[in-house]
C-alpha positions as protocol buffer text, in pm:
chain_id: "A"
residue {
  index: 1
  type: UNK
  ca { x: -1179 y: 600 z: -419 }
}
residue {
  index: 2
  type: UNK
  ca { x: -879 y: 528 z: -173 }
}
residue {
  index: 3
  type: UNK
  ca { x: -695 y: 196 z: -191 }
}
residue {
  index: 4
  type: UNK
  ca { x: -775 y: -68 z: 54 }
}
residue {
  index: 5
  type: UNK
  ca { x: -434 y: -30 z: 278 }
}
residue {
  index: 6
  type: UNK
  ca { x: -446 y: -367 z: 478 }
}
residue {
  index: 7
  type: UNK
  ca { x: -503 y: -586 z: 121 }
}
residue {
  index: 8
  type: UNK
  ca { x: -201 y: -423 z: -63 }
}
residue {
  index: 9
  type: UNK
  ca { x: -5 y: -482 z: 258 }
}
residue {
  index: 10
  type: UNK
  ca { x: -82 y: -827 z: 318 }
}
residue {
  index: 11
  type: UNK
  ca { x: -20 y: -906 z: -37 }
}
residue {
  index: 12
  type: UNK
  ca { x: 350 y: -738 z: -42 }
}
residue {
  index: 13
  type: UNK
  ca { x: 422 y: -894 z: 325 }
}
residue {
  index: 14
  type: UNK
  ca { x: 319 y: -1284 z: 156 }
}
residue {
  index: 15
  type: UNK
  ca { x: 550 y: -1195 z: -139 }
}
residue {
  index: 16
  type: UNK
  ca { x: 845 y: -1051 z: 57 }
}
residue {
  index: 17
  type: UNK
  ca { x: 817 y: -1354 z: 282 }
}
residue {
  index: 18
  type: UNK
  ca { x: 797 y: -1603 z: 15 }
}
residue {
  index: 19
  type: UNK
  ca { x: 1076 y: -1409 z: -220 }
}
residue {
  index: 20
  type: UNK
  ca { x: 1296 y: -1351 z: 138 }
}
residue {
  index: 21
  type: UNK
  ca { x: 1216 y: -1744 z: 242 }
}
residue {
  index: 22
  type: UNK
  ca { x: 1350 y: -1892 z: -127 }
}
residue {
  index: 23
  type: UNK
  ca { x: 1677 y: -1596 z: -112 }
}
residue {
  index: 24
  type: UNK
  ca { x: 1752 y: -1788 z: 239 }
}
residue {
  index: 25
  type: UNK
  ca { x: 1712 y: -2142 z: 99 }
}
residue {
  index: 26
  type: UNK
  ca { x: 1872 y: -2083 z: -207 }
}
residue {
  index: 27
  type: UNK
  ca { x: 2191 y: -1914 z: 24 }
}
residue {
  index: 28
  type: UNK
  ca { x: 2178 y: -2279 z: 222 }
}
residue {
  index: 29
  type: UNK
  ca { x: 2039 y: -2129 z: 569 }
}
residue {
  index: 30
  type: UNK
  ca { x: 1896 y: -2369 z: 755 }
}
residue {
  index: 31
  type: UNK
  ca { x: 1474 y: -2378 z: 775 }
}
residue {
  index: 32
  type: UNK
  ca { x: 1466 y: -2235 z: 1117 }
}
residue {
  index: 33
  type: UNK
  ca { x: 1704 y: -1907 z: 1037 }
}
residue {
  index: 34
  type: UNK
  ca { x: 1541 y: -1918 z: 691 }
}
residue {
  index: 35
  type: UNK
  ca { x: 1187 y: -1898 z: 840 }
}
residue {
  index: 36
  type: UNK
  ca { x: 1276 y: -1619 z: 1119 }
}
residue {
  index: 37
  type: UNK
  ca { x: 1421 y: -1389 z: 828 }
}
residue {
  index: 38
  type: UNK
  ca { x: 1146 y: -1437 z: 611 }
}
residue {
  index: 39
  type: UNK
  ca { x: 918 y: -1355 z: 889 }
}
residue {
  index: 40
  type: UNK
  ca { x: 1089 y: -1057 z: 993 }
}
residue {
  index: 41
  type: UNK
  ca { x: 1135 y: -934 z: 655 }
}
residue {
  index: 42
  type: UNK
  ca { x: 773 y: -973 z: 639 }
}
residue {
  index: 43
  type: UNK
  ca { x: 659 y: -745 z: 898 }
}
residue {
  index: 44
  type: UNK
  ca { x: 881 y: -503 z: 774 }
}
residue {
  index: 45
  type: UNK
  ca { x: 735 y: -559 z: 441 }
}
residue {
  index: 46
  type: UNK
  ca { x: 378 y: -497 z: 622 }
}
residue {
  index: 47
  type: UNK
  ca { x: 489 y: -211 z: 828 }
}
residue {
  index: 48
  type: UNK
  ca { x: 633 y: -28 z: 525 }
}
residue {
  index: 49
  type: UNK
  ca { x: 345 y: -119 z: 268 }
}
residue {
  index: 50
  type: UNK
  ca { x: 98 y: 24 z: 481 }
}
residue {
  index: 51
  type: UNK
  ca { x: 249 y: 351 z: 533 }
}
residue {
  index: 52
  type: UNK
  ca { x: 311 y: 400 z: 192 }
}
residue {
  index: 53
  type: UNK
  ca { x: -43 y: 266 z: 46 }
}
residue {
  index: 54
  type: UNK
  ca { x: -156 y: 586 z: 318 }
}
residue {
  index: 55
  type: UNK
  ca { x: 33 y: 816 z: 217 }
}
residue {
  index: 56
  type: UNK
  ca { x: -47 y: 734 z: -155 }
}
residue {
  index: 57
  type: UNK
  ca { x: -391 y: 767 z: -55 }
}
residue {
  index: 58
  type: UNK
  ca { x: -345 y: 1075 z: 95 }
}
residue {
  index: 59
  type: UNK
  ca { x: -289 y: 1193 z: -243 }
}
residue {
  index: 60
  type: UNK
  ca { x: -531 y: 1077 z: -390 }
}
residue {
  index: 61
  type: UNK
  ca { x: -757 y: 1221 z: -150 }
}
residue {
  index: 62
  type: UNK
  ca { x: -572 y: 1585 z: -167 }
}
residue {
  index: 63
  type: UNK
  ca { x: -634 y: 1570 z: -544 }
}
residue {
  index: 64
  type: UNK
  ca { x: -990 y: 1471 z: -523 }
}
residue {
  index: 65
  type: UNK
  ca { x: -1052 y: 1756 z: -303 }
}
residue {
  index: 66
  type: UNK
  ca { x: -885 y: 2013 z: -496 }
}
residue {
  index: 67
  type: UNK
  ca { x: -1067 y: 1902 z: -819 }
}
residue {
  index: 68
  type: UNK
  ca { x: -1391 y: 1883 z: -687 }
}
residue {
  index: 69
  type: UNK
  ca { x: -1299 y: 2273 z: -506 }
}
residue {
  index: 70
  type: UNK
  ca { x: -1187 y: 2389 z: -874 }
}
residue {
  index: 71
  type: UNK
  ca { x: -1532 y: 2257 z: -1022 }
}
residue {
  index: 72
  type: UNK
  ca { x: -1718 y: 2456 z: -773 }
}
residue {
  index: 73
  type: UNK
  ca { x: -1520 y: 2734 z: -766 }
}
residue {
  index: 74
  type: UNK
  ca { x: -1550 y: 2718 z: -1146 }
}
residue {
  index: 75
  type: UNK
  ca { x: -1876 y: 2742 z: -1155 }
}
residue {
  index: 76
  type: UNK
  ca { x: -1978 y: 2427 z: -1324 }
}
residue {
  index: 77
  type: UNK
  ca { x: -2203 y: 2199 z: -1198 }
}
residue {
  index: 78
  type: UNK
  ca { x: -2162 y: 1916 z: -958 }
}
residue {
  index: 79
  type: UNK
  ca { x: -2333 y: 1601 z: -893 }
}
residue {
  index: 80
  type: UNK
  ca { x: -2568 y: 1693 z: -1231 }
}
residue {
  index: 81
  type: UNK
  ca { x: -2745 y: 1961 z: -1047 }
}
residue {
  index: 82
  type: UNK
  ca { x: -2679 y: 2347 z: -1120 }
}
residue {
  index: 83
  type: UNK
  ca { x: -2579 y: 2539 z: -787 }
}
């Protein structure tokens, strides 16, 4: 089953903007600069968890396929039912 892309990249876009937000506050930015970075660190965070949660599921999907093709091609059964 593939992951769910847009829940794994929501989750690491709130924790890079959280973890990016405290790095700021702890350096002594100011809230406003603070808040920007964090933000834009965050749709990074988004852009880049997505593509890599797809192409993880990619292969997982490549893998699925090629067991399920060396089952049948095996000749055992799939699903329960003899072929």
């Amino acid at each position: 089953m593939p992951l769910h892309v847009r829940s794994i990249a929501v989750s690491i876009s709130v924790l890079s903007f959280f973890g990016l937000s405290l790095i700021g506050w702890l350096s002594g930015l100011s809230p406003y600069v603070c808040c920007k970075r964090a933000i834009a660190g965050a749709l990074i965070a988004y852009v880049a968890g997505s593509f890599a949660v797809k192409a993880v599921n990619a292969v997982l999907i490549d893998a699925m396929i090629e067991s399920r093709h060396e089952k049948i091609s095996s000749g055992d059964s799939v699903g329960g039912r003899n072929n």
